[in-house]
C-alpha positions as a Markdown table, in Angstrom:
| # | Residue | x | y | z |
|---|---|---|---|---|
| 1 | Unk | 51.5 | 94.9 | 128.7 |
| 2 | Unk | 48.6 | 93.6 | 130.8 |
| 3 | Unk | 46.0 | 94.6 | 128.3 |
| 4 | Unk | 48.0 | 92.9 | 125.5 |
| 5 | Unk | 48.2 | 89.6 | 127.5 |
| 6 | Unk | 44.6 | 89.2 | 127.9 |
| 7 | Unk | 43.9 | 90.0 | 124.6 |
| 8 | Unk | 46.6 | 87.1 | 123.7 |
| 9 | Unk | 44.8 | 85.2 | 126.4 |
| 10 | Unk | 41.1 | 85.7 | 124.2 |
| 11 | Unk | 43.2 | 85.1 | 121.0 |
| 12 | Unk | 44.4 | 81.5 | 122.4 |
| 13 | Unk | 41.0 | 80.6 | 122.4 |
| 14 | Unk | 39.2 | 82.0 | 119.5 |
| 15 | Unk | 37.8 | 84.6 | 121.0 |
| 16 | Unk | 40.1 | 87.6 | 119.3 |
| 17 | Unk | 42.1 | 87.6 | 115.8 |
| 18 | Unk | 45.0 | 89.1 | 117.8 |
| 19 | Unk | 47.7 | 91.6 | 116.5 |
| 20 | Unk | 48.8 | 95.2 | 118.5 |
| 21 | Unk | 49.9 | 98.2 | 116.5 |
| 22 | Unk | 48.5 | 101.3 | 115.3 |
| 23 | Unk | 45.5 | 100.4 | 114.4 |
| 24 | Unk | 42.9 | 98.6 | 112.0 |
| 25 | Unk | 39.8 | 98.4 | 113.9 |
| 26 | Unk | 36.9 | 96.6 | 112.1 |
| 27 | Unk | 34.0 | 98.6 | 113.4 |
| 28 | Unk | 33.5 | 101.7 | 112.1 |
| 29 | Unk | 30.1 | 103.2 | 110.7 |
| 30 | Unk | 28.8 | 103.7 | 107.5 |
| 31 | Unk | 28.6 | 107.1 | 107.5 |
| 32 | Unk | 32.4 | 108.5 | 109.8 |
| 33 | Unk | 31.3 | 112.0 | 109.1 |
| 34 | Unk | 28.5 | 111.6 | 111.0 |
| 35 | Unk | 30.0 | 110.8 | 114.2 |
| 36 | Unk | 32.0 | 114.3 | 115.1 |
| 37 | Unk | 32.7 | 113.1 | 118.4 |
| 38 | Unk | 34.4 | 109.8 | 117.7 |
| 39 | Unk | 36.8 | 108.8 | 120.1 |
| 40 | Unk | 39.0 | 105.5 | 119.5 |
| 41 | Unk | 39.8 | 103.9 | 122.8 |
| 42 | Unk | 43.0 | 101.4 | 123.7 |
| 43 | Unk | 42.7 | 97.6 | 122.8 |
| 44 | Unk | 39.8 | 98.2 | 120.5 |
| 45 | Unk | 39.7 | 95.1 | 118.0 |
| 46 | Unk | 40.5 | 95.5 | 114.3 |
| 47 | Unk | 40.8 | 93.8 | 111.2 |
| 48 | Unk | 44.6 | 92.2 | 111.6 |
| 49 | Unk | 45.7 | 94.5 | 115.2 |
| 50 | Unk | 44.1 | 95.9 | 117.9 |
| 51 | Unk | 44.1 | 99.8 | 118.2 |
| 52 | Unk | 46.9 | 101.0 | 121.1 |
| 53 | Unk | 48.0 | 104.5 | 120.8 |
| 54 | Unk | 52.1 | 105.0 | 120.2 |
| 55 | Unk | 52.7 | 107.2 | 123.4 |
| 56 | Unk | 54.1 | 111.2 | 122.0 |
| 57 | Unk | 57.5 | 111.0 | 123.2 |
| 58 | Unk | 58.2 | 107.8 | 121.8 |
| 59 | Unk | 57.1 | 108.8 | 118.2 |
| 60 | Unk | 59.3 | 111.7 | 118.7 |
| 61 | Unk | 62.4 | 109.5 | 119.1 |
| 62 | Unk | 61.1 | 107.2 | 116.0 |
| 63 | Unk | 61.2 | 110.6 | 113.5 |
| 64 | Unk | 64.6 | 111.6 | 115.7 |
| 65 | Unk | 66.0 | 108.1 | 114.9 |
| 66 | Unk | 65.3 | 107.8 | 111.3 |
| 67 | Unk | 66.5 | 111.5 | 111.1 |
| 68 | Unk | 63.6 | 112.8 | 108.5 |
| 69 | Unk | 63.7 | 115.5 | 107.2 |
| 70 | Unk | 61.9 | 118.1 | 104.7 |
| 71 | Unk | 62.8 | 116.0 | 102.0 |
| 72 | Unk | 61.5 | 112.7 | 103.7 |
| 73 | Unk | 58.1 | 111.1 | 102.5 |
| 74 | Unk | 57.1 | 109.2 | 105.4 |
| 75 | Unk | 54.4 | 106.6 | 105.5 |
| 76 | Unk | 52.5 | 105.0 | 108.6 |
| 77 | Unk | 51.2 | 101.2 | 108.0 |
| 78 | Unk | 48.3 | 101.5 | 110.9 |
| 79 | Unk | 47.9 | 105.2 | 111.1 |
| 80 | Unk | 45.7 | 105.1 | 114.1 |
| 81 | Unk | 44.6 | 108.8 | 115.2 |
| 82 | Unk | 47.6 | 109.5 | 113.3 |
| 83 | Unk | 49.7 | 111.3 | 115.4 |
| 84 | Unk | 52.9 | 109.5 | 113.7 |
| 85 | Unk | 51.5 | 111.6 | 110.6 |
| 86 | Unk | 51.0 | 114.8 | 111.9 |
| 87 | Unk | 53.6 | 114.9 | 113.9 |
| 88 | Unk | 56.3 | 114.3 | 110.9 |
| 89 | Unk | 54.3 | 116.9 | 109.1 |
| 90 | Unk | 54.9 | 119.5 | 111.9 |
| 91 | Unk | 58.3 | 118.9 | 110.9 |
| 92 | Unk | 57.8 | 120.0 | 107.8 |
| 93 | Unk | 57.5 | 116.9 | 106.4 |
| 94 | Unk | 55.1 | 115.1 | 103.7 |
| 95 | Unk | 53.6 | 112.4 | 105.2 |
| 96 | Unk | 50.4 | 110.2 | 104.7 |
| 97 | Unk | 48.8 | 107.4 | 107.0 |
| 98 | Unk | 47.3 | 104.3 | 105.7 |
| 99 | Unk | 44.4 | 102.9 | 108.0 |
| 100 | Unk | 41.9 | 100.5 | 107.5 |
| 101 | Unk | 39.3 | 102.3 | 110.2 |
| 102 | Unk | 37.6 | 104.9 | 108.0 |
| 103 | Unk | 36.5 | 106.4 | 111.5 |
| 104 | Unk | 40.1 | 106.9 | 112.6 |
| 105 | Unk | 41.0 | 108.3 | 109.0 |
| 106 | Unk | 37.9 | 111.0 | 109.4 |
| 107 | Unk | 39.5 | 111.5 | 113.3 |
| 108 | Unk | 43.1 | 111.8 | 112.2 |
| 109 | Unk | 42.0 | 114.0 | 108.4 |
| 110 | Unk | 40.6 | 116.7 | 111.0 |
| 111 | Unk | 43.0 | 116.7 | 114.0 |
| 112 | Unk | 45.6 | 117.1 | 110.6 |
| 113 | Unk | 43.0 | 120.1 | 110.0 |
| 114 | Unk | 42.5 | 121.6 | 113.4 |
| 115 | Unk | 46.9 | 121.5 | 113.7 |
| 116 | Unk | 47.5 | 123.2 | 110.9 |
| 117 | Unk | 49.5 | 119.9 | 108.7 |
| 118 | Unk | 46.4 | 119.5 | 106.2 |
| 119 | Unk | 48.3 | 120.3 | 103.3 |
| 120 | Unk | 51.4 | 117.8 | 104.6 |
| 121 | Unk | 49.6 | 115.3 | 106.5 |
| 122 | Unk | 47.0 | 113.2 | 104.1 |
| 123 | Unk | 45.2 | 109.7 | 105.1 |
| 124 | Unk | 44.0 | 106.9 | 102.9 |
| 125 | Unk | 41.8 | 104.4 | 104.4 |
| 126 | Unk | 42.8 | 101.2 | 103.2 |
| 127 | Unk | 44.6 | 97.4 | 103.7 |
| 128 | Unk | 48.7 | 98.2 | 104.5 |
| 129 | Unk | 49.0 | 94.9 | 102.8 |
| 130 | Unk | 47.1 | 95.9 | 99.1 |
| 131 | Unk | 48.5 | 99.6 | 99.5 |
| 132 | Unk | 51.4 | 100.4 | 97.8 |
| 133 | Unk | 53.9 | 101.8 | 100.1 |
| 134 | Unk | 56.8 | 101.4 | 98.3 |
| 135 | Unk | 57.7 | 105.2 | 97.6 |
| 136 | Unk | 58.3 | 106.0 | 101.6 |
| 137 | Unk | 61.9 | 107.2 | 102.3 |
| 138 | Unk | 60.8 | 106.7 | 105.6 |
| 139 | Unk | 58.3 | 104.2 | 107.4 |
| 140 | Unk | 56.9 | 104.0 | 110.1 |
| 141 | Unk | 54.9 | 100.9 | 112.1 |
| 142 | Unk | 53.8 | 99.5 | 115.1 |
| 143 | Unk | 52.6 | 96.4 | 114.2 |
| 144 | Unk | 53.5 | 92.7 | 115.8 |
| 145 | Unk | 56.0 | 90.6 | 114.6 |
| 146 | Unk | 53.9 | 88.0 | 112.4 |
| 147 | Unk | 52.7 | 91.3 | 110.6 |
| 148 | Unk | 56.1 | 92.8 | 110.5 |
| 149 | Unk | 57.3 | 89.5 | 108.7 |
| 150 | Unk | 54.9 | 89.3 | 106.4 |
| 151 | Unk | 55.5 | 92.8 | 104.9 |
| 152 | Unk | 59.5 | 92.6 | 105.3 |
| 153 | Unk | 59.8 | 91.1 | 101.6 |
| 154 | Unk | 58.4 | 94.2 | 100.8 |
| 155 | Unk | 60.6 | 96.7 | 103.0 |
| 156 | Unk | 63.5 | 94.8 | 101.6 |
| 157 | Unk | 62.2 | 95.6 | 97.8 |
| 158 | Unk | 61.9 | 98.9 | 98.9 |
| 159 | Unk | 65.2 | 101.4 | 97.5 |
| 160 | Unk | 67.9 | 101.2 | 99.6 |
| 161 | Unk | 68.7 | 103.6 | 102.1 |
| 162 | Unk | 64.9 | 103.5 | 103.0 |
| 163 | Unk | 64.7 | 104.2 | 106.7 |
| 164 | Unk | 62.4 | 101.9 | 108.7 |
| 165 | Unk | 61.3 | 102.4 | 112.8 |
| 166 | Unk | 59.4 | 100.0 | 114.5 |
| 167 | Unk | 57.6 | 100.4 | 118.0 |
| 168 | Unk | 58.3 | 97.7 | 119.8 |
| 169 | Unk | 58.3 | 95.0 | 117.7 |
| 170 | Unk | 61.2 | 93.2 | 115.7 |
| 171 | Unk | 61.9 | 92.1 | 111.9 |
| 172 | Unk | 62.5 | 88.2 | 112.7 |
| 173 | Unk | 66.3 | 87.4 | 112.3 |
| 174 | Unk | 66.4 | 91.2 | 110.3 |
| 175 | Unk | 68.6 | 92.6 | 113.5 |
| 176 | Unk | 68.1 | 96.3 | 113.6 |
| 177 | Unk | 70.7 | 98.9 | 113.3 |
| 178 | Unk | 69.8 | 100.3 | 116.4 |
| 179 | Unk | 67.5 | 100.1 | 119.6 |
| 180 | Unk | 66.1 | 103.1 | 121.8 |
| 181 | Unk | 64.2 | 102.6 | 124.9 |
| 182 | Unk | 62.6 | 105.7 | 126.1 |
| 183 | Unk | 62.7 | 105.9 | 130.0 |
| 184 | Unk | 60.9 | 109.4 | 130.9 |
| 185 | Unk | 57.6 | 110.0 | 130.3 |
| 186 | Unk | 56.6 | 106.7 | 129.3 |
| 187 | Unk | 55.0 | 103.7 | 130.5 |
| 188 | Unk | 54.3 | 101.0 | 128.2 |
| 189 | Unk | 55.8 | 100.6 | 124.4 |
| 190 | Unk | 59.0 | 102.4 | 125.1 |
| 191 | Unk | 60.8 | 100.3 | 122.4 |
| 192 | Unk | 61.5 | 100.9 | 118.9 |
| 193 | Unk | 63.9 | 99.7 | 116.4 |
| 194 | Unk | 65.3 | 101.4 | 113.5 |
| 195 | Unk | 66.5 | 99.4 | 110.2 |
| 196 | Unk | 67.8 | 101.1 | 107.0 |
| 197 | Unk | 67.5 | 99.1 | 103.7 |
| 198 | Unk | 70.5 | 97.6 | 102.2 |
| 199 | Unk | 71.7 | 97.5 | 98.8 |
| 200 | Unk | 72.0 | 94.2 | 97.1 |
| 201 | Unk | 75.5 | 93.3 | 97.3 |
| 202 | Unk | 75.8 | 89.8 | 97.3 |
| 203 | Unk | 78.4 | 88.2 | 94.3 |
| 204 | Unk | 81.5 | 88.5 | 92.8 |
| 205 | Unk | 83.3 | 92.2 | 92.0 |
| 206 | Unk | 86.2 | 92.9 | 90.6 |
| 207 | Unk | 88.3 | 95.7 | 92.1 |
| 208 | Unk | 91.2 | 96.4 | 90.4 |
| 209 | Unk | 93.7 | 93.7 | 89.9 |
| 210 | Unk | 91.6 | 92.3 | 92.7 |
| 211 | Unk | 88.5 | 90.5 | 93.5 |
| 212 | Unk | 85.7 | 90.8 | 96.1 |
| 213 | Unk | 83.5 | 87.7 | 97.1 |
| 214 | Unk | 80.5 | 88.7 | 99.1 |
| 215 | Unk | 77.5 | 87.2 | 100.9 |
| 216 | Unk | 74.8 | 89.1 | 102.2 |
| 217 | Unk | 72.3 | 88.6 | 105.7 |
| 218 | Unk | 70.4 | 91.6 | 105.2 |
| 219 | Unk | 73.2 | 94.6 | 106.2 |
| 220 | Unk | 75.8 | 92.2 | 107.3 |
| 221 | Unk | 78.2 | 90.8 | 105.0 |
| 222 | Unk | 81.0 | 88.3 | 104.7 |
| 223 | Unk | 83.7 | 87.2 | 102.6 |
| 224 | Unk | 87.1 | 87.5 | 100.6 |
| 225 | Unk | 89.5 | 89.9 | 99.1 |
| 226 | Unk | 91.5 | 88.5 | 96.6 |
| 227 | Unk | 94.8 | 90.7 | 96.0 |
| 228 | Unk | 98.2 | 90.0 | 94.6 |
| 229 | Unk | 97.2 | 86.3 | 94.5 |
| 230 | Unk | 96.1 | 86.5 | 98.6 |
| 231 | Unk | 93.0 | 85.9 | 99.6 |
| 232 | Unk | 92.0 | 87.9 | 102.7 |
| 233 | Unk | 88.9 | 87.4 | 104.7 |
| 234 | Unk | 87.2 | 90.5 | 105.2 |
| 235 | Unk | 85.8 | 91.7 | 108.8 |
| 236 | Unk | 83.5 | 94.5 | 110.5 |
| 237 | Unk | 81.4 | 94.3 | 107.0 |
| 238 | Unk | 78.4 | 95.6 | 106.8 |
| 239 | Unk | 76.0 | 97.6 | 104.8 |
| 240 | Unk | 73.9 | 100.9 | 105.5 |
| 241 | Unk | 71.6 | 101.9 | 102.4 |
| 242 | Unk | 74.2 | 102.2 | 100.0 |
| 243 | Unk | 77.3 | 102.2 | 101.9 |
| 244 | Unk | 79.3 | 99.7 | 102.5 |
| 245 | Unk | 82.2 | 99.2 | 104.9 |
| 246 | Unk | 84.9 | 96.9 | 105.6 |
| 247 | Unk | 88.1 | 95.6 | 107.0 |
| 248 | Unk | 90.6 | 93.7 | 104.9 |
| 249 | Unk | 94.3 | 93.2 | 105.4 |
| 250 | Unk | 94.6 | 95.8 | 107.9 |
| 251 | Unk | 93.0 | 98.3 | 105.7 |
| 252 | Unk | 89.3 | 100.0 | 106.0 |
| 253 | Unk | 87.5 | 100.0 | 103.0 |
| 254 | Unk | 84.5 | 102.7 | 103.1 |
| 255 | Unk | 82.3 | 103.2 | 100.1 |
| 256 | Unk | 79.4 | 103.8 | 98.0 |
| 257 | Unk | 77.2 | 100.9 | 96.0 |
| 258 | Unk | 75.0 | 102.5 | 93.2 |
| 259 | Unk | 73.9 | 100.0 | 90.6 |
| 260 | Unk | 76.9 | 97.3 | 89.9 |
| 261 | Unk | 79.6 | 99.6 | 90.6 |
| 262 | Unk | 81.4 | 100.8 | 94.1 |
| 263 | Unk | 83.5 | 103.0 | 94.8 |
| 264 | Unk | 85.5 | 104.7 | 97.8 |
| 265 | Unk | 88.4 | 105.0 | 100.0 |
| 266 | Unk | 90.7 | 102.3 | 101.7 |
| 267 | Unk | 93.0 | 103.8 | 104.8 |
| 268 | Unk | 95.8 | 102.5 | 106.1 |
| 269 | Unk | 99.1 | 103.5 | 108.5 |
| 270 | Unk | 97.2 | 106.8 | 107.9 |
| 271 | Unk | 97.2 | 107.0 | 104.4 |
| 272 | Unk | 94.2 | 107.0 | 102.1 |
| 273 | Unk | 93.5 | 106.0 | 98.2 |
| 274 | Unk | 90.5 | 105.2 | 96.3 |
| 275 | Unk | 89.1 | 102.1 | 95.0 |
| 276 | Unk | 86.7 | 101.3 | 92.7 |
| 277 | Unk | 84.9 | 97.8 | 92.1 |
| 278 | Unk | 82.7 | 96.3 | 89.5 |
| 279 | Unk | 80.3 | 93.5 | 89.8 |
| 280 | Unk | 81.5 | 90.8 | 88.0 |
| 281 | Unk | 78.5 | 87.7 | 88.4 |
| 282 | Unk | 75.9 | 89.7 | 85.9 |
């Protein structure tokens, strides 16, 4: 952290445009393929964060936490030397990096190359926040929280169920799902956070002879279940991606939200039914 204070330190008084993640250096060459021998080094400046390398074990607990697999697309804002990349694509995984640093895109295209993930690991050079990212089932960033909160409208326009892991930074008042810290083999950005997109779920739904009033804080929820003229507050609600869980009346509700329907199971005194719900709000 002591390189990231003095670079705070310089940013304080004008002397740095300050961010830390993976990567958008400002000076690169004109001609990348030129320079063979490029080697990026730690705390180099960039165009919105300086460059600091995510340390191996940790991005192998970010793709373990989002759980990608084969039939992931996973995106990188900040690719860096793009090990995030070529790592996921080792897993069989499509992946692409976008990076503003057209050196670090020439670095990262042939260390994808020389490791065999050319055909699954591709880089773009370009600005994460004019790139379209939107198509990622899983993404990837280490970028600091001003950043983060500038592109979460984004993440939360993205389709739900979207995985999203974070090194070290957070999402604002967006609380993750969960938190690792990496104690072996690592000595600074240990961190990450993981969030999965919610579906939209806030409103009015009828379910049954019933009706369920939500609001929505990102994946938490609140609110009422209106059956047999009772209205019961519901608890332990929260959304993952599509699914949705709560308590109500003694009973767990578990389900699925696609579109403006749900539908699922209740259980209670060990006995299960399902239960379907309609939004009812338009």
């Amino acid at each position: 952290m002591k390189t990231l204070r003095i670079l705070a330190a310089a940013c304080a008084i004008g002397l740095l445009p300050l961010a830390a993640g993976q990567a958008q250096p400002v000076q690169a060459t004109k001609n990348p393929s030129a320079v063979p021998d490029y080697v990026p080094r730690s705390g180099q400046p960039g165009k919105d964060v300086v460059w600091v390398p995510t340390q191996q074990v940790l991005v192998d607990r970010m793709l373990d936490i989002a759980g990608v697999t084969k039939d992931d697309y996973l995106i990188d804002l900040g690719s860096g030397d793009g090990r995030t990349v070529i790592t996921a694509a080792k897993r069989g995984v499509r992946a692409l990096g976008i990076e503003y640093n057209p050196d670090l895109v020439t670095l990262s295209r042939r260390a994808a190359e020389s490791e065999g993930v050319g055909d699954k690991a591709r880089f773009v050079q370009g600005d994460i926040f004019e790139t379209n990212f939107t198509e990622a089932t899983v993404l990837t960033l280490f970028l600091l929280p001003d950043l983060n909160l500038r592109l979460r409208p984004t993440i939360l326009g993205m389709k739900p169920g979207t995985r999203v892991v974070s090194n070290t930074f957070t999402m604002d008042d967006w609380e993750p799902d969960e938190t690792i810290v990496v104690a072996d083999n690592c000595s600074t950005y240990c961190r990450a956070y993981h969030w999965v997109v919610p579906a939209k779920v806030s409103g009015t739904w009828r379910l049954g002879d019933g009706e369920l009033k939500l609001s929505q804080n990102f994946q938490m929820l609140a609110g009422t279940l209106m059956r047999e003229g009772k209205a019961q507050s519901i608890t332990e609600a929260k959304m993952k991606g599509n699914e949705i869980s709560f308590l109500a009346g003694g009973q767990r509700y578990t389900g699925r939200v696609e579109n403006d329907r749900m539908s699922g199971r209740n259980e209670a005194a060990g006995a299960s039914r399902e239960w379907q719900a309609t939004r009812s709000d338009g």
